[in-house]
N, CA, C and O atoms as CSV, one atom per row, in Angstrom:
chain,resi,resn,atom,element,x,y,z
A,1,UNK,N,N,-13.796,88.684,16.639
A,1,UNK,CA,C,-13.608,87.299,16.224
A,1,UNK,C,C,-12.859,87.192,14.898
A,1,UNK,O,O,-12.066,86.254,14.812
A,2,UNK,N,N,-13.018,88.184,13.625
A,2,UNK,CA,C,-12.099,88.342,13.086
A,2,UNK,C,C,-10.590,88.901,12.951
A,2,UNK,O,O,-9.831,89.177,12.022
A,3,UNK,N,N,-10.553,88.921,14.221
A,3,UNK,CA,C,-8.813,89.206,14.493
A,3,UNK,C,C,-8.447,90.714,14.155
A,3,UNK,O,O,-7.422,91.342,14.420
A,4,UNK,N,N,-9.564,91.089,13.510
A,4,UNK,CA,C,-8.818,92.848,13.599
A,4,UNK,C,C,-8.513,93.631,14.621
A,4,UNK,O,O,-9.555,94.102,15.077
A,5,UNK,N,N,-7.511,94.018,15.238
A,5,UNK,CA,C,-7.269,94.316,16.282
A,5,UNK,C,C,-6.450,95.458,16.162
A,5,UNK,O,O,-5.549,95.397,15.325
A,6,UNK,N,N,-6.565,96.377,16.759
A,6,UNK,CA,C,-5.616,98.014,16.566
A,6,UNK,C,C,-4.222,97.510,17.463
A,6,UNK,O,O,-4.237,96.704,18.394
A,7,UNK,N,N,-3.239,98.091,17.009
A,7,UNK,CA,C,-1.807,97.988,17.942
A,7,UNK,C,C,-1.556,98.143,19.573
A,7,UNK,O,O,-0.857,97.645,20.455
A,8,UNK,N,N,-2.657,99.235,19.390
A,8,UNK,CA,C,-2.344,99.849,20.545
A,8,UNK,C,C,-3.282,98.941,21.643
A,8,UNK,O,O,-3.501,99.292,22.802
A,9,UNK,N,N,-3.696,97.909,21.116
A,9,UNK,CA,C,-4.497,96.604,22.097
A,9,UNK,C,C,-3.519,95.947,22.777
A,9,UNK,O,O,-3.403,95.691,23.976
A,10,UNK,N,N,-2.707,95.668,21.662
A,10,UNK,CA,C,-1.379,94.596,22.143
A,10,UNK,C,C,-0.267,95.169,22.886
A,10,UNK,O,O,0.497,94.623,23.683
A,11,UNK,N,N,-0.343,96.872,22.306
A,11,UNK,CA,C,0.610,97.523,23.360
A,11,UNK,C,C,0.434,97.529,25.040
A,11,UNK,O,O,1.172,97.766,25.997
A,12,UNK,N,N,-1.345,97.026,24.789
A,12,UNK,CA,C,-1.742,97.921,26.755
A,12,UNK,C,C,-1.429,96.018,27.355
A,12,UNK,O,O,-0.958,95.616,28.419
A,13,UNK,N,N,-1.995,95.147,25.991
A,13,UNK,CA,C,-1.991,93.935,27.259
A,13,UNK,C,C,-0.232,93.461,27.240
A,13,UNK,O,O,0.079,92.507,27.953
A,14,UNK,N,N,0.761,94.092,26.489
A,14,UNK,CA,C,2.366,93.806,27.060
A,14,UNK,C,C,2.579,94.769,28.407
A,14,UNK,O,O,3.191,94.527,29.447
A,15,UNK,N,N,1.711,96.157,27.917
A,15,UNK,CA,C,1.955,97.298,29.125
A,15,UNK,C,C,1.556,96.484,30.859
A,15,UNK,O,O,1.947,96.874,31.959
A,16,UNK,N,N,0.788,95.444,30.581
A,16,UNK,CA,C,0.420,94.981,32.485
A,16,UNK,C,C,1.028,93.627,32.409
A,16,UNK,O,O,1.192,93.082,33.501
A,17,UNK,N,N,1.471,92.839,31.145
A,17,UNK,CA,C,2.204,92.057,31.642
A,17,UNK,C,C,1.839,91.344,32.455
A,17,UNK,O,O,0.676,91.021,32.213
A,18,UNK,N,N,2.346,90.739,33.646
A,18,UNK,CA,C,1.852,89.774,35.111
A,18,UNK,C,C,1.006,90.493,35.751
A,18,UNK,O,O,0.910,90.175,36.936
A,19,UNK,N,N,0.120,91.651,35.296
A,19,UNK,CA,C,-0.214,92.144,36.662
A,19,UNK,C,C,-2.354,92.467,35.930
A,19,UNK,O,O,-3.157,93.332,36.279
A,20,UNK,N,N,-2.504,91.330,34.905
A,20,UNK,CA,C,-3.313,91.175,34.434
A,20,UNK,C,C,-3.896,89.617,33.926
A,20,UNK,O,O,-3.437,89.387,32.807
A,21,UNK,N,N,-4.584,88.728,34.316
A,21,UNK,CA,C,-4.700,87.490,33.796
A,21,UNK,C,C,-6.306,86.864,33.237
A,21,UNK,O,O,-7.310,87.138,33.895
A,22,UNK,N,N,-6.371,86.244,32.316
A,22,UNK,CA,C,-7.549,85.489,31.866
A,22,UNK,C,C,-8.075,84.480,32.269
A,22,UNK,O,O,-7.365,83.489,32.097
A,23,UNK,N,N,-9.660,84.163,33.055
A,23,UNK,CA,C,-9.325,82.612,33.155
A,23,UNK,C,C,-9.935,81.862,32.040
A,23,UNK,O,O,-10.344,82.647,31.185
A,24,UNK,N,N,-10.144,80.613,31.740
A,24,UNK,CA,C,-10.301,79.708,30.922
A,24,UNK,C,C,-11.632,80.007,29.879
A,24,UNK,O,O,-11.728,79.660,28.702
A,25,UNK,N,N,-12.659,80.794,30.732
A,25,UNK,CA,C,-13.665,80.931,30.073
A,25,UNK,C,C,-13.706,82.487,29.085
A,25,UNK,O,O,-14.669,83.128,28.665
A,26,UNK,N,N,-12.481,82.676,28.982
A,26,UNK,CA,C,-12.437,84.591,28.618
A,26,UNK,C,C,-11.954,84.034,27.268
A,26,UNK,O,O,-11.027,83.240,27.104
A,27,UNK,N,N,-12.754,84.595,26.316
A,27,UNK,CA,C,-11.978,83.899,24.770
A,27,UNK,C,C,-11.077,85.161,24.406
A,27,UNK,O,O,-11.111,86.246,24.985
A,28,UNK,N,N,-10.560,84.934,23.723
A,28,UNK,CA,C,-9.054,85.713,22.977
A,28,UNK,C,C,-10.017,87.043,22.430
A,28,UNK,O,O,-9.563,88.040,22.992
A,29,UNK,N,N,-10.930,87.344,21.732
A,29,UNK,CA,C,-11.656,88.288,21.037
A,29,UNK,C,C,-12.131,89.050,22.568
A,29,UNK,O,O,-12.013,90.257,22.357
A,30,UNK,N,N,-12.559,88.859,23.840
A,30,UNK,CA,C,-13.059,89.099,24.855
A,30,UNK,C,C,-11.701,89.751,25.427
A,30,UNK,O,O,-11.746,90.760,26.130
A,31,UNK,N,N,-10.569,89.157,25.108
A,31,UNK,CA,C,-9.073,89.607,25.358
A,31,UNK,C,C,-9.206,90.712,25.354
A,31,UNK,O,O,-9.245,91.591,26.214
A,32,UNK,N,N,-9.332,90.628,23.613
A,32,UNK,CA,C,-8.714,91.711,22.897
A,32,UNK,C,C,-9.870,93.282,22.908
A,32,UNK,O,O,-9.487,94.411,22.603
A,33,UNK,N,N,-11.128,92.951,23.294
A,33,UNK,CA,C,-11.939,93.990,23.539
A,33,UNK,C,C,-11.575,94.875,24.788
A,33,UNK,O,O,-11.313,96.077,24.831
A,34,UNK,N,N,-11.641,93.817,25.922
A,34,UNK,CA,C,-10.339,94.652,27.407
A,34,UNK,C,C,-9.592,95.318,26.905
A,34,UNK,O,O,-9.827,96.489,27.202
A,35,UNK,N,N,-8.487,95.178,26.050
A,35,UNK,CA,C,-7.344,95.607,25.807
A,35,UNK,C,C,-7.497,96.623,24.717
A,35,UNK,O,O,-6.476,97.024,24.160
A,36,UNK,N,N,-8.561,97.036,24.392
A,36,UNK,CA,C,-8.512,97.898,23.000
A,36,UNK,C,C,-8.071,99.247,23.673
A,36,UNK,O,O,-8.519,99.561,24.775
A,37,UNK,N,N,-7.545,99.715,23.267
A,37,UNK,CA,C,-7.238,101.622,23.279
A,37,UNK,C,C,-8.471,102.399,23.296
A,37,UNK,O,O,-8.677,103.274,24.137
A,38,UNK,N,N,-9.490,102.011,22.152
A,38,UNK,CA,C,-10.335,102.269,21.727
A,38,UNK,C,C,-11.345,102.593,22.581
A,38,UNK,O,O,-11.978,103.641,22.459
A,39,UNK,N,N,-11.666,101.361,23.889
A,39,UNK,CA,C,-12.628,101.112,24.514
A,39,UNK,C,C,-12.256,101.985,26.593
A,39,UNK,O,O,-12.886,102.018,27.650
A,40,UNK,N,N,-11.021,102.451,26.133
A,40,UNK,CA,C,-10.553,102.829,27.360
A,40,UNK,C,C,-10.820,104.402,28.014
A,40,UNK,O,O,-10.023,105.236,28.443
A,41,UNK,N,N,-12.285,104.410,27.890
A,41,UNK,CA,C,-12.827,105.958,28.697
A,41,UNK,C,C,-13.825,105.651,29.893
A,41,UNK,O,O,-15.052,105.694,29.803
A,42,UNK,N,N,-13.129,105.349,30.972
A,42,UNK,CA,C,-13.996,104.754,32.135
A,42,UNK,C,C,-14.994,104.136,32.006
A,42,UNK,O,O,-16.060,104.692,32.271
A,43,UNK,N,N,-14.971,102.869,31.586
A,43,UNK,CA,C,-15.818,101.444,31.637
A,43,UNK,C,C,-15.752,101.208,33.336
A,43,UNK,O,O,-16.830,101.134,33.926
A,44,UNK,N,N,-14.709,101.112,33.976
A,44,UNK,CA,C,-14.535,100.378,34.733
A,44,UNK,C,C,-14.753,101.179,36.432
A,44,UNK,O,O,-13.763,101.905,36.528
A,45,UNK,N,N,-15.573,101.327,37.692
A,45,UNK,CA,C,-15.057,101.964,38.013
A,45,UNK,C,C,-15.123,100.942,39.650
A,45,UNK,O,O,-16.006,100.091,39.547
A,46,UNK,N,N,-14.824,100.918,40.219
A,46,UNK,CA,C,-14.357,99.972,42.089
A,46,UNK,C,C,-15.122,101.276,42.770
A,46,UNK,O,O,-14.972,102.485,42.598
A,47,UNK,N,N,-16.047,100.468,43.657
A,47,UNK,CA,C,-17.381,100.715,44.846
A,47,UNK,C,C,-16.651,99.978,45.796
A,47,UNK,O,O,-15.547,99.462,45.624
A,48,UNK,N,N,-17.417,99.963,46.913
A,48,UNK,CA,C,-17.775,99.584,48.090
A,48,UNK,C,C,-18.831,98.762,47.917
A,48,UNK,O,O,-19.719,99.387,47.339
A,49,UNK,N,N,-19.149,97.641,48.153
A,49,UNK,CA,C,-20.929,97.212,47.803
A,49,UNK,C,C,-21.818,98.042,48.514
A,49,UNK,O,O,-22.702,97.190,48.587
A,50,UNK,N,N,-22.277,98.961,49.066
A,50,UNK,CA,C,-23.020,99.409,49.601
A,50,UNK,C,C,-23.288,100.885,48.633
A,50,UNK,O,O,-24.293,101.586,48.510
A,51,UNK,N,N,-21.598,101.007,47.899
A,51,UNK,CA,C,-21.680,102.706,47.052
A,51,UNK,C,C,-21.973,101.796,45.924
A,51,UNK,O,O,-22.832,102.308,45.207
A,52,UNK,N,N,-21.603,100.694,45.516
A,52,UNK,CA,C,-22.147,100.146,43.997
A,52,UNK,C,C,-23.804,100.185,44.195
A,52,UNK,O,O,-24.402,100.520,43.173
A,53,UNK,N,N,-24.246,100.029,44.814
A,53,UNK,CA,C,-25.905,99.558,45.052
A,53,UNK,C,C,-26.471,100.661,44.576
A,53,UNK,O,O,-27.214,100.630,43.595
A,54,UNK,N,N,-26.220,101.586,45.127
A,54,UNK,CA,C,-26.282,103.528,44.848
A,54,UNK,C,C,-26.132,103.643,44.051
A,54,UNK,O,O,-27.052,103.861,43.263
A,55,UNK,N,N,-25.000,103.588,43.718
A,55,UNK,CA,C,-24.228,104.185,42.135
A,55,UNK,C,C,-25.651,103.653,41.134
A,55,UNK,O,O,-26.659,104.274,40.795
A,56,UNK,N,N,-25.302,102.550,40.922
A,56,UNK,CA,C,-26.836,101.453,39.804
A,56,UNK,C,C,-27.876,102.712,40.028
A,56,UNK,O,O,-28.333,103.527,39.226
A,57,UNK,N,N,-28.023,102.576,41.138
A,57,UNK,CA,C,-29.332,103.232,41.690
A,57,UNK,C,C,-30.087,104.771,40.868
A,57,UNK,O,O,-31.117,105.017,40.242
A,58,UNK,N,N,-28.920,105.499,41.309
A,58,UNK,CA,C,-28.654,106.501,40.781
A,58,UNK,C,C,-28.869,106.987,38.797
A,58,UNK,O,O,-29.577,107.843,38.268
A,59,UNK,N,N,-27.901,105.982,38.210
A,59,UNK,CA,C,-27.638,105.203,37.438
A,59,UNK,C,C,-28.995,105.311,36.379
A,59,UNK,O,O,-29.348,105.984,35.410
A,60,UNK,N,N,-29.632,103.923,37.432
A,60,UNK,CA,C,-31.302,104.171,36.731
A,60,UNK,C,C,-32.095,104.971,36.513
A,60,UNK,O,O,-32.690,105.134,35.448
A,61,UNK,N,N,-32.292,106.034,38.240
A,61,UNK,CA,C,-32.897,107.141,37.996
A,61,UNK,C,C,-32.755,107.995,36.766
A,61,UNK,O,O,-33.780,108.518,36.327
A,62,UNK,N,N,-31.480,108.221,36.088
A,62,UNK,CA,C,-31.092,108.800,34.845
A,62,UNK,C,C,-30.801,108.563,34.046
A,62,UNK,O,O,-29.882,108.997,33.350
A,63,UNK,N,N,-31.886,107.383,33.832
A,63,UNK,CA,C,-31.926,106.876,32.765
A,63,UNK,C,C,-31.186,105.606,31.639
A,63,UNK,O,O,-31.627,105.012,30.654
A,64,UNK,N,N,-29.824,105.578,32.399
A,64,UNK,CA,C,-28.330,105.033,31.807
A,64,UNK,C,C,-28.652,103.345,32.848
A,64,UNK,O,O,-29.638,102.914,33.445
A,65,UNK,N,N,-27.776,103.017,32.706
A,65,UNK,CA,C,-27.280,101.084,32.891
A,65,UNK,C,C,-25.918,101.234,33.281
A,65,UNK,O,O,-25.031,102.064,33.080
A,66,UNK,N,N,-26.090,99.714,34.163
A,66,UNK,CA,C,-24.630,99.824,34.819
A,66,UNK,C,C,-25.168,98.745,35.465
A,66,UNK,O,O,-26.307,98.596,35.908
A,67,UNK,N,N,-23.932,97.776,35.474
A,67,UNK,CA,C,-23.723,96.484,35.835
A,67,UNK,C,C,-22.289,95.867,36.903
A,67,UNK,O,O,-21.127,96.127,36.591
A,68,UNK,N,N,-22.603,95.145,38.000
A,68,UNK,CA,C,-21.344,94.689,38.676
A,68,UNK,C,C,-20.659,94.021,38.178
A,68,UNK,O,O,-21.119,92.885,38.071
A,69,UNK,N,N,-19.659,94.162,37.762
A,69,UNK,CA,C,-18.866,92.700,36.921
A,69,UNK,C,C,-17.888,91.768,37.486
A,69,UNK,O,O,-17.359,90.870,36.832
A,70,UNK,N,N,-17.611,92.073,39.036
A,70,UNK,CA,C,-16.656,91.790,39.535
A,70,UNK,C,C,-16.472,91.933,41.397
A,70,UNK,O,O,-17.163,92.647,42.123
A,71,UNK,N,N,-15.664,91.286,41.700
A,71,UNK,CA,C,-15.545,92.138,43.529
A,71,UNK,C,C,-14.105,91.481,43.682
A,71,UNK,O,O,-13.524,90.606,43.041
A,72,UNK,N,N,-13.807,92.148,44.642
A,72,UNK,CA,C,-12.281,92.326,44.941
A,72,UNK,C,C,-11.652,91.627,45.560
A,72,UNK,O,O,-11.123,92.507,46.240
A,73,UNK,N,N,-11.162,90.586,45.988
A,73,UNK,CA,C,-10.504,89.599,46.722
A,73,UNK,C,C,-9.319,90.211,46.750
A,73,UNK,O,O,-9.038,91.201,46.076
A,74,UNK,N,N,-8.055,89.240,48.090
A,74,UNK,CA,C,-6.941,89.473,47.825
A,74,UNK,C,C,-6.422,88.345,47.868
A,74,UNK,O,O,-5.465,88.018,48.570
A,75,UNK,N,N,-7.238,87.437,46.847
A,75,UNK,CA,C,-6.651,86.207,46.222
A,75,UNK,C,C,-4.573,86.331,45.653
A,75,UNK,O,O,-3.493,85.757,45.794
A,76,UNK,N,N,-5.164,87.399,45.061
A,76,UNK,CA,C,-3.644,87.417,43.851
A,76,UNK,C,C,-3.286,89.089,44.354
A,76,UNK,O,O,-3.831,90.008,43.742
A,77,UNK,N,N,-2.527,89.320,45.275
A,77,UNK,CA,C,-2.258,90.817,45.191
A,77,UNK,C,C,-1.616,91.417,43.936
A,77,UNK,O,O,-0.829,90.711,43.306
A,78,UNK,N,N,-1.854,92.511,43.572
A,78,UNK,CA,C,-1.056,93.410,42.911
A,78,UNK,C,C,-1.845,92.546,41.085
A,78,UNK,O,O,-1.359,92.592,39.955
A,79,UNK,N,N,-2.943,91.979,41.496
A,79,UNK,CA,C,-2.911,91.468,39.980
A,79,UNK,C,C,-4.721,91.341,39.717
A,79,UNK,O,O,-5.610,91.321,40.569
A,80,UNK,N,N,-4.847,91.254,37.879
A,80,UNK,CA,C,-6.895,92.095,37.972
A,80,UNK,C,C,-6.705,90.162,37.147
A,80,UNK,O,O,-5.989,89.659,36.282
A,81,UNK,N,N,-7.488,89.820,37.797
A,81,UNK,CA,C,-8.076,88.444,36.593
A,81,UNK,C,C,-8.976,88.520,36.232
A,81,UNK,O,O,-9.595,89.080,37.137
A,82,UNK,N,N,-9.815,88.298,35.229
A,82,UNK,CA,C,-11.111,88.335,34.284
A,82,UNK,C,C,-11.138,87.255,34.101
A,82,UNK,O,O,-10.297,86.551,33.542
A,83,UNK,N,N,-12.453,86.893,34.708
A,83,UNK,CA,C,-12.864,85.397,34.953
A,83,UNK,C,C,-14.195,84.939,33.724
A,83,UNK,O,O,-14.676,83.806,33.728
């Protein structure tokens, strides 16, 4: 929220360009956390709903957390929106 932001944030969100979008409720600081360099060591990873259920599952057994944040439409091909 104070705008400090490393370069290499602004480098990754020019790097996708159109093939990345925000919707209305994603504030600019929420942007810029997606986009950090910093934060980019597999946060993110695409299941099946049936292997996400597992995965969690799994997940718990050992102790760790893990959350769905998303599912896949082919609303917008070729493009990730963060809603």
């Amino acid at each position: 929220d104070m705008g400090i932001v490393p370069g290499g944030a602004h480098r990754n969100r020019c790097y996708l360009g159109d093939r990345i979008g925000f919707g209305e409720g994603v504030s600019l600081a929420m942007q810029d956390i997606l986009s950090d360099p910093q934060t980019s060591g597999g946060l993110l990873l695409a299941l099946g709903e049936r292997d996400a259920e597992k995965y969690l599952r799994n997940l718990n057994d050992a102790g760790l957390e893990g959350v769905v944040i998303g599912t896949v439409t082919d609303r917008i091909p070729g493009k990730v929106v963060v809603l």
